[in-house]
Each structure stands twice: as C-alpha cells, then as structure tokens.
C-alpha positions as CSV (number, residue, x, y, z in Angstrom):
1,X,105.6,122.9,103.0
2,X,108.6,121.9,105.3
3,X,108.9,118.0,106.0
4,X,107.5,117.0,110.1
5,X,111.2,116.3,110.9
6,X,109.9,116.7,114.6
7,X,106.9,115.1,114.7
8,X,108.8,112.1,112.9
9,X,111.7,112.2,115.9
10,X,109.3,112.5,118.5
11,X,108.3,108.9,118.5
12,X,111.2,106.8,120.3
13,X,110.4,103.9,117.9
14,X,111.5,106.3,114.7
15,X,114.9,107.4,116.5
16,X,115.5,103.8,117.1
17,X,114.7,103.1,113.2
18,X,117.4,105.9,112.5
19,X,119.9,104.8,114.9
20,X,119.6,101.3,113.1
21,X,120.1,102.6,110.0
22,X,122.9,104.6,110.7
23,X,125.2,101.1,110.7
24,X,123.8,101.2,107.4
25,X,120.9,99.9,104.7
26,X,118.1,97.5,106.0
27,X,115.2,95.9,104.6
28,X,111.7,96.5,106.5
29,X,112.1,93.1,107.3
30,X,115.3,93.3,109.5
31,X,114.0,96.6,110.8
32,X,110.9,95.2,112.1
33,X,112.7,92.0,113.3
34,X,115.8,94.6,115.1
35,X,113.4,96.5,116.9
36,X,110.4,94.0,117.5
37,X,107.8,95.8,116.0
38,X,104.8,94.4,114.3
39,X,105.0,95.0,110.4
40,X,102.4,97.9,109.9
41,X,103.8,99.4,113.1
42,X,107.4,99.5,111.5
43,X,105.0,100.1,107.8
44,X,103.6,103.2,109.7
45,X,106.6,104.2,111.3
46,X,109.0,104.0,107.7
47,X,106.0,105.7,106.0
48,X,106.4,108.9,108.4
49,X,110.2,109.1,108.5
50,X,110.2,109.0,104.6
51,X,107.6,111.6,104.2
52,X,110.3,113.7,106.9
53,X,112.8,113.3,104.3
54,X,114.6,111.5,106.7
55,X,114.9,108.0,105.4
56,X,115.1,106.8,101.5
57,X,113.2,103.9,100.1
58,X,114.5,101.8,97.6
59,X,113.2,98.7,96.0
60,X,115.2,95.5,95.1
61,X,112.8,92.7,93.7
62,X,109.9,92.4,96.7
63,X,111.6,93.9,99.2
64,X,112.1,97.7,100.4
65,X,115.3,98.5,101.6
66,X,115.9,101.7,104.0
67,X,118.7,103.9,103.9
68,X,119.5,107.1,106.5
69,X,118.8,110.2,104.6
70,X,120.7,112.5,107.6
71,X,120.1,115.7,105.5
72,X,117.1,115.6,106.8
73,X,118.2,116.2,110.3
74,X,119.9,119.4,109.1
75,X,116.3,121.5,110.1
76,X,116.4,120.2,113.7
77,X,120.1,121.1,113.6
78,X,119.3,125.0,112.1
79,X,116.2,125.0,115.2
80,X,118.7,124.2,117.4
81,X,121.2,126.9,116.9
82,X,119.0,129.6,117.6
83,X,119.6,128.1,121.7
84,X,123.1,127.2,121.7
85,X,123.7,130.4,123.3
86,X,120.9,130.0,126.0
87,X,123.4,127.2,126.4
88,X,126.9,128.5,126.4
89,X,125.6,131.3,128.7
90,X,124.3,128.7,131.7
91,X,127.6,127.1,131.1
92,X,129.9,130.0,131.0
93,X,127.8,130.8,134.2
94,X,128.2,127.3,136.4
95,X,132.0,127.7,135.1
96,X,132.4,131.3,136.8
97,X,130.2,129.9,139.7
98,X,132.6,126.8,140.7
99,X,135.3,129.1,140.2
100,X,134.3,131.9,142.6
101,X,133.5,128.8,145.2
102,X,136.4,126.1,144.8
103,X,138.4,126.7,147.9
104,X,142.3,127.6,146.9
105,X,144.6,124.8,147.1
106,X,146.4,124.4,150.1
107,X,143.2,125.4,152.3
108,X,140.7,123.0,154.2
109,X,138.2,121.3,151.4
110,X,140.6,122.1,148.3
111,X,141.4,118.7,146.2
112,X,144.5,117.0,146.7
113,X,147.4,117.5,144.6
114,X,149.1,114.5,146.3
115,X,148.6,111.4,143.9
116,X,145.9,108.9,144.9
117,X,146.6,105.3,146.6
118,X,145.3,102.6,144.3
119,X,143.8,100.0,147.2
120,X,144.6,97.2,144.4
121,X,148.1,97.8,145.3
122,X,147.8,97.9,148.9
123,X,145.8,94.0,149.0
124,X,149.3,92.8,147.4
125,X,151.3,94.0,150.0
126,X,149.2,92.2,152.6
C-alpha cells in the first residue's frame, strides 16, 4: 500500500513541520516550540508524516530528532505531472490572448518605450 503523502500535506501544520525541517534536523521539542503546537499535537502530527514516508525518526539518548525525508514528495510530484499540460495549454493560451490584444507600439494604449522619470530625482531638483 502506497504511503498517505496527501493526506499527510493536507494539514497546514504538517507542511509547516516540513518547511522547518528543510533548514535542517530538529528535535520534537524545537519543532513543537517553532511552530507552537502542544506536544501530542506535534506527537500526532510527526506520527502521520513518518508513516508518509515523508520525515525520518531518529533517536539520540531521550530525544527524537526529525529529519526531511523529500523522497517522499516524489508521488505528489509524479500526480502532478499528469496536469502540467492542462497547465502549459491555459498558459500558452493567455500568452496568444495578450498577444492578439496588446495594441502595436506607436498607437494610442501601447506602453512606452521612452524611459521612465524616477520622482526621487525630480524632489532634488526642487
């Protein structure tokens, strides 16, 4: 069975806890403490993202330290793909679109070639 990568990223809290941990390893302690979350809310929250595959637990004496397992994200990016060219299609679309409607330079409404005034410049004249 393939690992709830979406159900673990769909709680704001978890893609905080990965955002954290992309600076680096933390302990539950400084991750609870960074994102001011009771400790069986961050508890819950590490047990989900580890069971995701997403984060990697690792003890040193009595504490757990966390570190960003961003393999993990690798099924969100292989979902994704199958849209990128729902994507690159609207794009291609608003780019032909803006094209067909920019006025031609020279006429009424087209943008200035002319370089901007910087009003900073013109207060030290005064």
């Amino acid at each position: 069975m393939l690992p709830d990568v979406f159900g673990a990223l769909a709680n704001p809290a978890r893609r905080r806890m990965l955002d954290a941990l992309r600076q680096g390893p933390l302990t539950a302690g400084e991750l609870t403490g960074l994102l001011e979350l009771s400790r069986s809310a961050a508890s819950e929250h590490l047990a989900v993202l580890r069971e995701a595959g997403l984060v990697l637990e690792e003890r040193r004496g009595r504490n757990r330290v966390y570190h960003l397992q961003a393999g993990g994200l690798s099924h969100v990016g292989d979902w994704l793909k199958h849209y990128e060219h729902y994507w690159n299609e609207r794009l291609d679309d608003l780019g032909s679109l803006l094209d067909a409607t920019a006025p031609a330079p020279g006429t009424p409404g087209a943008p200035s070639t002319a370089p901007r005034e910087n009003p900073a410049e013109r207060k030290n004249d005064a």
